[in-house]
Chimera marker file (.cmm) of the C-alpha trace (Angstrom):
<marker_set name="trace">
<marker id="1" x="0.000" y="0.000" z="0.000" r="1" g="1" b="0" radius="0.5"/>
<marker id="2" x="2.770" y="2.583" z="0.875" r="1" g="1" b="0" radius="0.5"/>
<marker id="3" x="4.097" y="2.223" z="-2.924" r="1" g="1" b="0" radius="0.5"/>
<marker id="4" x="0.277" y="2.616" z="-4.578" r="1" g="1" b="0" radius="0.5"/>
<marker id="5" x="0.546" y="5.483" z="-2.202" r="1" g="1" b="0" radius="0.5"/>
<marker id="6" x="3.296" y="6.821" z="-3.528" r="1" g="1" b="0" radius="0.5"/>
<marker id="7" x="1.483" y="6.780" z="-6.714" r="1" g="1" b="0" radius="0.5"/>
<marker id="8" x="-0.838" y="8.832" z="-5.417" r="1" g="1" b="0" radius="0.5"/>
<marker id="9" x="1.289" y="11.162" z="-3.947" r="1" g="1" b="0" radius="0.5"/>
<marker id="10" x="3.625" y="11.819" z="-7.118" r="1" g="1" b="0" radius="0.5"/>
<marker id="11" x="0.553" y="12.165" z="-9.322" r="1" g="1" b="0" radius="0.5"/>
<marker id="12" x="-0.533" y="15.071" z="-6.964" r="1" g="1" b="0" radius="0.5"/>
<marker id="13" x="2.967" y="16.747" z="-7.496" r="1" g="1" b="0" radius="0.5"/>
<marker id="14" x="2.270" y="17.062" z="-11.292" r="1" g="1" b="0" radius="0.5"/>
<marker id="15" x="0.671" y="20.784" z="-11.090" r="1" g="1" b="0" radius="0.5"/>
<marker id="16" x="-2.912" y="19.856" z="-11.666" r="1" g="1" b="0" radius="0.5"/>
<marker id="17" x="-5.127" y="21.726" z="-9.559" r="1" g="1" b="0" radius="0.5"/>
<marker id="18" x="-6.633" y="19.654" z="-6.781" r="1" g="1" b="0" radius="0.5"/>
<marker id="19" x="-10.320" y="19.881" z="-8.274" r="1" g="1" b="0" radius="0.5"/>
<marker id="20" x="-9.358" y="18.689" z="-11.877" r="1" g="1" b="0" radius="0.5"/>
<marker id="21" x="-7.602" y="15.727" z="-9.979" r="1" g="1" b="0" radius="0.5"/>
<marker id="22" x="-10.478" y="14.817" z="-7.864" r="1" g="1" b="0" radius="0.5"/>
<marker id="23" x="-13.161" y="15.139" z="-10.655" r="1" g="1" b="0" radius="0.5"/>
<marker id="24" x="-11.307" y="12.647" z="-12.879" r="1" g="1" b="0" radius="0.5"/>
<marker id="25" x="-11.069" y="10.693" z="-9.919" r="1" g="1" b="0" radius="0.5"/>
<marker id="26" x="-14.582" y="10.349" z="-8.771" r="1" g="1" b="0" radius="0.5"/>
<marker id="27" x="-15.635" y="10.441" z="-12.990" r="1" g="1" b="0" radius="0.5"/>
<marker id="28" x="-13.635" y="6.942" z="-13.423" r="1" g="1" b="0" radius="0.5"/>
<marker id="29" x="-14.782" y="5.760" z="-9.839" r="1" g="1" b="0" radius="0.5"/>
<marker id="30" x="-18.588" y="6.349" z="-11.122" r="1" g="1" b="0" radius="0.5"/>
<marker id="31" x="-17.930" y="4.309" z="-14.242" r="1" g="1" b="0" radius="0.5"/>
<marker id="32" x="-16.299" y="1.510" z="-12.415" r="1" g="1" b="0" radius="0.5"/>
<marker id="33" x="-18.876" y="1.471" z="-10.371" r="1" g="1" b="0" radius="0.5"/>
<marker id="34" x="-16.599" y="1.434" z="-7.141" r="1" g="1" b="0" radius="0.5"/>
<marker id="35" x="-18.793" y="2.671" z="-4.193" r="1" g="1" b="0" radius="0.5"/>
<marker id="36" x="-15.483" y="3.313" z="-1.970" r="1" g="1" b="0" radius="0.5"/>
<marker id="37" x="-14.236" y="5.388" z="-4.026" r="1" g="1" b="0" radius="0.5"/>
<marker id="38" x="-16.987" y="7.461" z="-5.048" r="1" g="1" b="0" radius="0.5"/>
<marker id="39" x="-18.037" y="8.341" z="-1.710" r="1" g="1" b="0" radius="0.5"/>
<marker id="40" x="-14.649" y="9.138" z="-0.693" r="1" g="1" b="0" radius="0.5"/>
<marker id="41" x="-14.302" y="11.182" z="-3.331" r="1" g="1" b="0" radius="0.5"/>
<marker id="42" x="-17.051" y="13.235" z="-3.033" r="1" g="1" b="0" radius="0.5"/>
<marker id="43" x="-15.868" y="13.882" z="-0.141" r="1" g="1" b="0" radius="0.5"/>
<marker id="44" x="-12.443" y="14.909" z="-1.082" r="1" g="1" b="0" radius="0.5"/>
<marker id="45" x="-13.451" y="16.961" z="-4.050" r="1" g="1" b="0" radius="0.5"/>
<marker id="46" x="-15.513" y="19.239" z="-1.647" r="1" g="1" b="0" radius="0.5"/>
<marker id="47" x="-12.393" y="19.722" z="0.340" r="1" g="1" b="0" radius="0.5"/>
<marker id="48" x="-10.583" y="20.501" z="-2.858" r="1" g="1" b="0" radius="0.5"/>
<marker id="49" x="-12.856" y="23.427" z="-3.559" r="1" g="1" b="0" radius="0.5"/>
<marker id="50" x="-15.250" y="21.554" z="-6.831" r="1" g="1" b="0" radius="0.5"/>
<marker id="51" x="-18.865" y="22.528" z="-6.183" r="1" g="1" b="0" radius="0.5"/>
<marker id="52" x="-21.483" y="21.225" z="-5.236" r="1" g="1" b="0" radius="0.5"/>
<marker id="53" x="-23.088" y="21.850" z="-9.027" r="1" g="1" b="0" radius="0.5"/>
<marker id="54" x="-19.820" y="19.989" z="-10.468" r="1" g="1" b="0" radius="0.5"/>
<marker id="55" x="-20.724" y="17.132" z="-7.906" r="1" g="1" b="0" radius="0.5"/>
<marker id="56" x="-23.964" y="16.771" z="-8.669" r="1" g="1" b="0" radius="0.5"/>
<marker id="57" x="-23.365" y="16.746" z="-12.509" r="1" g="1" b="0" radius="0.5"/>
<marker id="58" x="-20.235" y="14.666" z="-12.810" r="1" g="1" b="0" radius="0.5"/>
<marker id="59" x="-21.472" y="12.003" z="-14.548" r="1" g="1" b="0" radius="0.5"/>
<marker id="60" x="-23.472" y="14.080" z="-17.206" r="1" g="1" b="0" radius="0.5"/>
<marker id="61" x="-20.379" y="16.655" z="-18.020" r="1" g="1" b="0" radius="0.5"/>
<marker id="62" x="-20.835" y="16.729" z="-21.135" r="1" g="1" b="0" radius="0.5"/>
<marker id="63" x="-24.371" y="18.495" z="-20.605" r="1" g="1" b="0" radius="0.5"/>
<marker id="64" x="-23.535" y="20.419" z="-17.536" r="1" g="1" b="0" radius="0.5"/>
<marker id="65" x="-22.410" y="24.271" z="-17.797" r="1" g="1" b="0" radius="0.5"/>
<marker id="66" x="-20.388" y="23.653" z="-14.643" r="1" g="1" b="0" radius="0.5"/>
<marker id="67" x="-17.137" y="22.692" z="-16.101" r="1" g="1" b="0" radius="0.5"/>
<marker id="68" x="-14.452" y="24.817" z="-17.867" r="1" g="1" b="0" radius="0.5"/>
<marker id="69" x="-12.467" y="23.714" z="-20.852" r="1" g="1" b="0" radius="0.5"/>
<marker id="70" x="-9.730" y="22.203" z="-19.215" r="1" g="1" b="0" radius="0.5"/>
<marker id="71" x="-12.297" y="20.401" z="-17.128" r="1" g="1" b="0" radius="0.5"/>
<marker id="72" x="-13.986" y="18.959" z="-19.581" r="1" g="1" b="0" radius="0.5"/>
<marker id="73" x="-10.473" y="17.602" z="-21.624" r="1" g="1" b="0" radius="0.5"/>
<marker id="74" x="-9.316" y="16.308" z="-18.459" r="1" g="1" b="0" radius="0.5"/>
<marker id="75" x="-12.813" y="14.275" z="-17.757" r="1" g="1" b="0" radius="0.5"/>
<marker id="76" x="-12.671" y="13.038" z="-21.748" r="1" g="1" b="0" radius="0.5"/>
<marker id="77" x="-9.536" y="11.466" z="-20.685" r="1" g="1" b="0" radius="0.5"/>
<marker id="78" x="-10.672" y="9.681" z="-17.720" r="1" g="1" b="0" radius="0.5"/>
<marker id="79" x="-13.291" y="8.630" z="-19.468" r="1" g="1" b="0" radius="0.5"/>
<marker id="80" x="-11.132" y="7.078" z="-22.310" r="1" g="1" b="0" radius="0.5"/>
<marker id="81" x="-8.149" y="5.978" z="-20.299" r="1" g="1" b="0" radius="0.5"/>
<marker id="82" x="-10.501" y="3.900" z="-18.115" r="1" g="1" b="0" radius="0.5"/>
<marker id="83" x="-12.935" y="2.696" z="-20.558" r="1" g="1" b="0" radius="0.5"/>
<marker id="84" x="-9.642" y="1.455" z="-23.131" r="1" g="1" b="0" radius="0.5"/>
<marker id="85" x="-11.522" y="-2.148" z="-23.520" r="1" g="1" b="0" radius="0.5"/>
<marker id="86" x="-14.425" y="-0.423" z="-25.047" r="1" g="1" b="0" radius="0.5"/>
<marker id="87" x="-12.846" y="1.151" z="-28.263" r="1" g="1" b="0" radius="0.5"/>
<marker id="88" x="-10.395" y="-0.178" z="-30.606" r="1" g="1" b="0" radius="0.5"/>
<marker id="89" x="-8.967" y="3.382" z="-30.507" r="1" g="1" b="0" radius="0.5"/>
<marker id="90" x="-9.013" y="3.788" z="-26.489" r="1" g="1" b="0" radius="0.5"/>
<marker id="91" x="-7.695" y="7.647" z="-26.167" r="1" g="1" b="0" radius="0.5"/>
<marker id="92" x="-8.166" y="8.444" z="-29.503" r="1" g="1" b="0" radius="0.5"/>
<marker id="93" x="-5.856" y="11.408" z="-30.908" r="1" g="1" b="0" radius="0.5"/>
<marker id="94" x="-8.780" y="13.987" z="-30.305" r="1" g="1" b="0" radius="0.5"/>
<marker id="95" x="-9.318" y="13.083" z="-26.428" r="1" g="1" b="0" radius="0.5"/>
<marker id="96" x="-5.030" y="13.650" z="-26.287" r="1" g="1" b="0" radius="0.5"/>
<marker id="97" x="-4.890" y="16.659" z="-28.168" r="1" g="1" b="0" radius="0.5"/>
<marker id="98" x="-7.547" y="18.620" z="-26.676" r="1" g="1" b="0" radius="0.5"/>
<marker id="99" x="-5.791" y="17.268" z="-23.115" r="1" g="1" b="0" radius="0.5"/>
<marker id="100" x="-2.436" y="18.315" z="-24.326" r="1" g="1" b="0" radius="0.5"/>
<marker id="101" x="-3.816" y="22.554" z="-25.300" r="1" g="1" b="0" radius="0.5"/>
<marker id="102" x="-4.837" y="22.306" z="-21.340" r="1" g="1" b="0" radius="0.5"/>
<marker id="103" x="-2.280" y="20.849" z="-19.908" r="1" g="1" b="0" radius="0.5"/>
<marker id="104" x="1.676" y="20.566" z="-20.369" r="1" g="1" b="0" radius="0.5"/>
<marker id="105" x="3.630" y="17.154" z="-20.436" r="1" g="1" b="0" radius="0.5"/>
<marker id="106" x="4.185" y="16.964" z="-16.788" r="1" g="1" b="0" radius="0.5"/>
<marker id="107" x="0.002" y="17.924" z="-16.043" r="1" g="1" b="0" radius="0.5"/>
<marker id="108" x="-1.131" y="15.145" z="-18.436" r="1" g="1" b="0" radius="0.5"/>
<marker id="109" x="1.510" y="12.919" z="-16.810" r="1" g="1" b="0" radius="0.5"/>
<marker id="110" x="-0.226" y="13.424" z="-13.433" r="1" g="1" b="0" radius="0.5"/>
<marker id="111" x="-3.733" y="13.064" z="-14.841" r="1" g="1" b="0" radius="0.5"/>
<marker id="112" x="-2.499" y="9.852" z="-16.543" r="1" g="1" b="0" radius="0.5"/>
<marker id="113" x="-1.101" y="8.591" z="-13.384" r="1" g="1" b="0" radius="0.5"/>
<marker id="114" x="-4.000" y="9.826" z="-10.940" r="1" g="1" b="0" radius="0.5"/>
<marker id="115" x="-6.692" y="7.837" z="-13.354" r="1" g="1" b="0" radius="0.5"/>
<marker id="116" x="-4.634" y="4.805" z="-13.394" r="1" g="1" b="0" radius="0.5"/>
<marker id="117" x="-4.034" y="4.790" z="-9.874" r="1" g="1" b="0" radius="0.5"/>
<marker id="118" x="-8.139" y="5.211" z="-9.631" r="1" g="1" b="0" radius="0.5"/>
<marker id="119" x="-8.869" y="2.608" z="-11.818" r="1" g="1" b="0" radius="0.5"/>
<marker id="120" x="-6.323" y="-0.145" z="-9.695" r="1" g="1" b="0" radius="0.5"/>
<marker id="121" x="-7.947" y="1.466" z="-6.567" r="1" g="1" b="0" radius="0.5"/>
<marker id="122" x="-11.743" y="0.502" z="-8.382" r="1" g="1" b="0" radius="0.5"/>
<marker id="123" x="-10.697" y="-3.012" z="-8.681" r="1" g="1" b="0" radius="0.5"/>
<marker id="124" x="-9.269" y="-3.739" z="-5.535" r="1" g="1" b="0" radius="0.5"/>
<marker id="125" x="-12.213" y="-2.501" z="-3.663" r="1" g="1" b="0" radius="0.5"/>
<marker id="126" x="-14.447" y="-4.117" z="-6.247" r="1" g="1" b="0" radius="0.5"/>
<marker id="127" x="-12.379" y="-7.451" z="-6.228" r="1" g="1" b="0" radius="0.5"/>
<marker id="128" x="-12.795" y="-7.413" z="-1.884" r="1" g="1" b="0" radius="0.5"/>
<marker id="129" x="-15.956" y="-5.640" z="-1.963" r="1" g="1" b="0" radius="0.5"/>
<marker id="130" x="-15.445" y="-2.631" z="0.451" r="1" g="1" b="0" radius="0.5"/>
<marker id="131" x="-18.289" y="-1.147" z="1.374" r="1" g="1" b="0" radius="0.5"/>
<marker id="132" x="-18.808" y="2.748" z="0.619" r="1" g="1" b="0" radius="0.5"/>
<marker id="133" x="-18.848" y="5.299" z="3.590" r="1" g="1" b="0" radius="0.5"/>
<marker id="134" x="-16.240" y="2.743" z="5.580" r="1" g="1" b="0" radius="0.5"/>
<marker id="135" x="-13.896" y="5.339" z="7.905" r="1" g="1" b="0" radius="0.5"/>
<marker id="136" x="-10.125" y="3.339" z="7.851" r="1" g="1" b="0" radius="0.5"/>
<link id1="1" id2="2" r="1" g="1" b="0" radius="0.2"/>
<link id1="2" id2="3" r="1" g="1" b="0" radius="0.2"/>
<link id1="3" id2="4" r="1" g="1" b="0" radius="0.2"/>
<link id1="4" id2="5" r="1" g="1" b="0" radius="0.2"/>
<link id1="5" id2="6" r="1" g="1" b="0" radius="0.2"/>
<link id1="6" id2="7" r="1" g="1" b="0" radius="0.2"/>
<link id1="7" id2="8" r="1" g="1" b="0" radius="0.2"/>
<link id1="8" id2="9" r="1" g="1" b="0" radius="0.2"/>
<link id1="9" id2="10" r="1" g="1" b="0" radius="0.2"/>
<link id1="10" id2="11" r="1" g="1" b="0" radius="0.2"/>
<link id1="11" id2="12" r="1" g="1" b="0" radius="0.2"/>
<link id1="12" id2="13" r="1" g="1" b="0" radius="0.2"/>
<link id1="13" id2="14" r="1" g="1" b="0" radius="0.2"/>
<link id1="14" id2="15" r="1" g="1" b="0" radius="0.2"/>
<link id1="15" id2="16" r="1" g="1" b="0" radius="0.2"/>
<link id1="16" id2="17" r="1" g="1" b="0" radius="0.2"/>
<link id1="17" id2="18" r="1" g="1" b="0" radius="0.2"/>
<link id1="18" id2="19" r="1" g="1" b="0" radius="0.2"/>
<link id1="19" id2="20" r="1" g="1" b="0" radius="0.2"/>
<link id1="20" id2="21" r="1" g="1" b="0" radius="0.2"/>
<link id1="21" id2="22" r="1" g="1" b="0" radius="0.2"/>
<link id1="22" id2="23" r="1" g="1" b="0" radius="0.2"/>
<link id1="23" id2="24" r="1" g="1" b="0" radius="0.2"/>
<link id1="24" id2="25" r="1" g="1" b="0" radius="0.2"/>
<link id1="25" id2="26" r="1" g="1" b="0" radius="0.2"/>
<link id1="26" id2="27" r="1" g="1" b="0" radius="0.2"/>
<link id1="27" id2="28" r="1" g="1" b="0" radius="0.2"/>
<link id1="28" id2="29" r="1" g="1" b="0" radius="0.2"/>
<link id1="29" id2="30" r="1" g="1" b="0" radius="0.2"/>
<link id1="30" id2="31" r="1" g="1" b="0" radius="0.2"/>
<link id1="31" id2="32" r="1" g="1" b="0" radius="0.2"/>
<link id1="32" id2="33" r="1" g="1" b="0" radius="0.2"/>
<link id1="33" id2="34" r="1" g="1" b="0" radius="0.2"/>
<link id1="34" id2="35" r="1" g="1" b="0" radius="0.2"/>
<link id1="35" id2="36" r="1" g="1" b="0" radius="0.2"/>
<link id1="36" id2="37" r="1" g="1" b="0" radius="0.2"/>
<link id1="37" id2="38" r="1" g="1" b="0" radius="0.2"/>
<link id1="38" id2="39" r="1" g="1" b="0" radius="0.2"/>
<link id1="39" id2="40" r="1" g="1" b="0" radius="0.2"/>
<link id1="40" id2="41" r="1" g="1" b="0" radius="0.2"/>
<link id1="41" id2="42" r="1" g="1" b="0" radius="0.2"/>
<link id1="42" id2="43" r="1" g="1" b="0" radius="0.2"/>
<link id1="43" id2="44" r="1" g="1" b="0" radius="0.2"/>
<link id1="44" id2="45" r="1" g="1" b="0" radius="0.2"/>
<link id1="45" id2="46" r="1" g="1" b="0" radius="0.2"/>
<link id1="46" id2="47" r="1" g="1" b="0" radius="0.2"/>
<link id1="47" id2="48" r="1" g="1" b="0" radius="0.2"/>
<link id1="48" id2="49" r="1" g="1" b="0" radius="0.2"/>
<link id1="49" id2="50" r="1" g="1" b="0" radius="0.2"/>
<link id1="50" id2="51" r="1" g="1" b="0" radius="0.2"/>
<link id1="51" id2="52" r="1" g="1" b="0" radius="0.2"/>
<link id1="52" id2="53" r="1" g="1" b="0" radius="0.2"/>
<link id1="53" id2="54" r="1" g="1" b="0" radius="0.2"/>
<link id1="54" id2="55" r="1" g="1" b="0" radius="0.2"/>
<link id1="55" id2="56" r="1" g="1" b="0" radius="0.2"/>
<link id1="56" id2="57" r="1" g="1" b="0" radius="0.2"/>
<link id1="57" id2="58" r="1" g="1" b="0" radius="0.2"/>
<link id1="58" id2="59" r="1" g="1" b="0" radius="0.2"/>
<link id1="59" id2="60" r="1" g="1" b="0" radius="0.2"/>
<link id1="60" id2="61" r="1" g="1" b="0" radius="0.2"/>
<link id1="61" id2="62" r="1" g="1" b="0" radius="0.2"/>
<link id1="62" id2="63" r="1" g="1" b="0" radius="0.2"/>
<link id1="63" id2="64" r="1" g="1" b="0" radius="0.2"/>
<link id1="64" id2="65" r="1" g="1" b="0" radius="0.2"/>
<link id1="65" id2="66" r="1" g="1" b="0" radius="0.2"/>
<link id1="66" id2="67" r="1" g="1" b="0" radius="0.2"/>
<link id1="67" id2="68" r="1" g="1" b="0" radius="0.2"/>
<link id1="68" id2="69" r="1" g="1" b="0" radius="0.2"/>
<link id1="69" id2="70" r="1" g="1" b="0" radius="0.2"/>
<link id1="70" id2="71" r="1" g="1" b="0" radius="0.2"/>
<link id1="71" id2="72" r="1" g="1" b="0" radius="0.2"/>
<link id1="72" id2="73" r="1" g="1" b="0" radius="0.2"/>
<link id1="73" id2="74" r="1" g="1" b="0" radius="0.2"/>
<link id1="74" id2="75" r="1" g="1" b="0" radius="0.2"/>
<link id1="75" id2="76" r="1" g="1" b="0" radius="0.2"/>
<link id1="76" id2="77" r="1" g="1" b="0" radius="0.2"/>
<link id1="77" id2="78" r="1" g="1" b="0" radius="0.2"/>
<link id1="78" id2="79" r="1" g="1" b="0" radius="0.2"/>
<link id1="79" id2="80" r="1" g="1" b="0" radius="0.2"/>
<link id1="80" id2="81" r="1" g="1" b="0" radius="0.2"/>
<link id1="81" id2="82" r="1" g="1" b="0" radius="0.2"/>
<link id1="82" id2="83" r="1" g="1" b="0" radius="0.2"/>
<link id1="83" id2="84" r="1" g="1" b="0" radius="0.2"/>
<link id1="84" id2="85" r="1" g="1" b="0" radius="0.2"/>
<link id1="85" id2="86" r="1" g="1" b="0" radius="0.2"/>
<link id1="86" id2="87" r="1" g="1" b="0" radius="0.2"/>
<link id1="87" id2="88" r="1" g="1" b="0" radius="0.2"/>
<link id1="88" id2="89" r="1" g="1" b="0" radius="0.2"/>
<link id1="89" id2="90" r="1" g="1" b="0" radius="0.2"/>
<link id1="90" id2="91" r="1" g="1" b="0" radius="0.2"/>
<link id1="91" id2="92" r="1" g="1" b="0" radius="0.2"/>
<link id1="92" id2="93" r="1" g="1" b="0" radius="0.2"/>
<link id1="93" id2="94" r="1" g="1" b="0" radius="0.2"/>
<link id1="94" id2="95" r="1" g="1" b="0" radius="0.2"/>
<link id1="95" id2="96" r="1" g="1" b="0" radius="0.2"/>
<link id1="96" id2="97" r="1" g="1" b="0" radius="0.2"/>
<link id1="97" id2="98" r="1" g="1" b="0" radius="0.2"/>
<link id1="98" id2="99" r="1" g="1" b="0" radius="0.2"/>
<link id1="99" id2="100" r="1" g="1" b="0" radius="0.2"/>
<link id1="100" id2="101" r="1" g="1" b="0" radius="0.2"/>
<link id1="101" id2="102" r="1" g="1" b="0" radius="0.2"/>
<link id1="102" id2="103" r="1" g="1" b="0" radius="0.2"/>
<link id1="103" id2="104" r="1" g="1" b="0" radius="0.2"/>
<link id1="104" id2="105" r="1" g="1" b="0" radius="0.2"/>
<link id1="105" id2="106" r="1" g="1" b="0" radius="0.2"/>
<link id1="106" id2="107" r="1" g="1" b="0" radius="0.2"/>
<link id1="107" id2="108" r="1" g="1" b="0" radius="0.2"/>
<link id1="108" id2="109" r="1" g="1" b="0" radius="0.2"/>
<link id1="109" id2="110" r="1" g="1" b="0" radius="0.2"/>
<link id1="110" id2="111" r="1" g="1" b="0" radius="0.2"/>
<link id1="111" id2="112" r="1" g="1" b="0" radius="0.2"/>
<link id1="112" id2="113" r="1" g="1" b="0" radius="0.2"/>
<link id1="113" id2="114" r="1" g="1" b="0" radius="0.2"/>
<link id1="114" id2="115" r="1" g="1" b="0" radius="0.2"/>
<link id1="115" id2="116" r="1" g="1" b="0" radius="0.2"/>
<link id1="116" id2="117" r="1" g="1" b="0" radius="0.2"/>
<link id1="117" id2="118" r="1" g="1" b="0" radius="0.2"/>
<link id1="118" id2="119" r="1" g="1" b="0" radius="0.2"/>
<link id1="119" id2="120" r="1" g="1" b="0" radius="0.2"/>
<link id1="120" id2="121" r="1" g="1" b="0" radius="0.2"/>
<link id1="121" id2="122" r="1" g="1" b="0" radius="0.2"/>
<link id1="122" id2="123" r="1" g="1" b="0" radius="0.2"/>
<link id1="123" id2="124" r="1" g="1" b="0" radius="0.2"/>
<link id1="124" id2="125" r="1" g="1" b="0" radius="0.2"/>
<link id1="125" id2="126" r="1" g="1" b="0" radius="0.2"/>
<link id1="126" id2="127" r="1" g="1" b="0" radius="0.2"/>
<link id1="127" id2="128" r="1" g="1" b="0" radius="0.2"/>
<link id1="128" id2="129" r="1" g="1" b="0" radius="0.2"/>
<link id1="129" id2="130" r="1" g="1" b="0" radius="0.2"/>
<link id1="130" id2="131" r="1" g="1" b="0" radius="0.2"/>
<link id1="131" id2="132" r="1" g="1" b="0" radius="0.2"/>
<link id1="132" id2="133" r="1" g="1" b="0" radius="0.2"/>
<link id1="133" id2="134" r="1" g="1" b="0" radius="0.2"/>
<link id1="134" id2="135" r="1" g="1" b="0" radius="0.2"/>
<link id1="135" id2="136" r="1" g="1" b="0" radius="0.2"/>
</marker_set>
C-alpha cells in the first residue's frame, strides 16, 4: 500500500489543480462502479474546492455548464483511459490533443497517473468488496 501510495502522492505533485484531480477521480470511480471510491471522493473533491453543481453533474459533463475547458479535456480522458476495452482506438488522438492545449507534459503525466491509480484502486475494492462510507 505505501508504494500505490506513492502513486498517489507523485501524481498530486504534477501541477494539476486539486479539483481537476479529484473530478477525474470520482468520474472513473462512477464508471467503475466502485462505491469506496466514489463516496470518498465526493468527499475529497468538496475539500478541494469543486462545487457542489460539479458534484452533482459529474457524470453528465458533457451536458452540464459547470465545467471549464480544461475540465472537460481532463474528464474526456478519464473517461477514455478507463474505458480502453471499449474502443479499438481507447484515447483516440482527439481526447489527447484537446488534453495536451490544457495541460503541459508533466500535467497530463499526473492526470495519466491519478486515473490509473483510480482505476487499480476501483478493482481492488471491487475485487474485496469494500463497502462505501467505511472510515479506515
Amino acid at each position: 500500500m505505501p508504494h500505490v501510495l506513492g502513486l498517489l502522492k507523485a501524481a498530486g505533485q504534477g501541477g494539476v489543480d486539486g479539483a481537476t484531480m479529484e473530478l477525474v477521480h470520482l468520474r472513473a470511480s462512477q464508471i467503475n462502479g466502485c462505491g469506496v471510491c466514489v463516496y470518498g471522493g465526493v468527499q475529497s473533491a468538496r475539500k478541494n474546492g469543486v462545487s457542489e453543481d460539479q458534484l452533482a453533474s459529474v457524470a453528465a459533463w458533457r451536458e452540464s455548464p459547470f465545467f471549464s475547458d480544461a475540465e472537460r479535456a481532463a474528464l474526456a480522458l478519464a473517461e477514455a483511459e478507463t474505458r480502453i476495452a471499449d474502443s479499438s482506438d481507447p484515447v483516440p488522438d482527439a481526447v489527447w490533443d484537446e488534453a495536451a492545449r490544457h495541460y503541459d507534459d508533466k500535467q497530463l503525466a499526473a492526470l495519466t497517473l491519478m486515473i490509473g491509480v483510480t482505476n487499480l484502486f476501483n478493482r481492488l475494492n471491487a475485487t474485496t468488496r469494500q463497502p462505501a462510507g467505511q472510515t479506515w
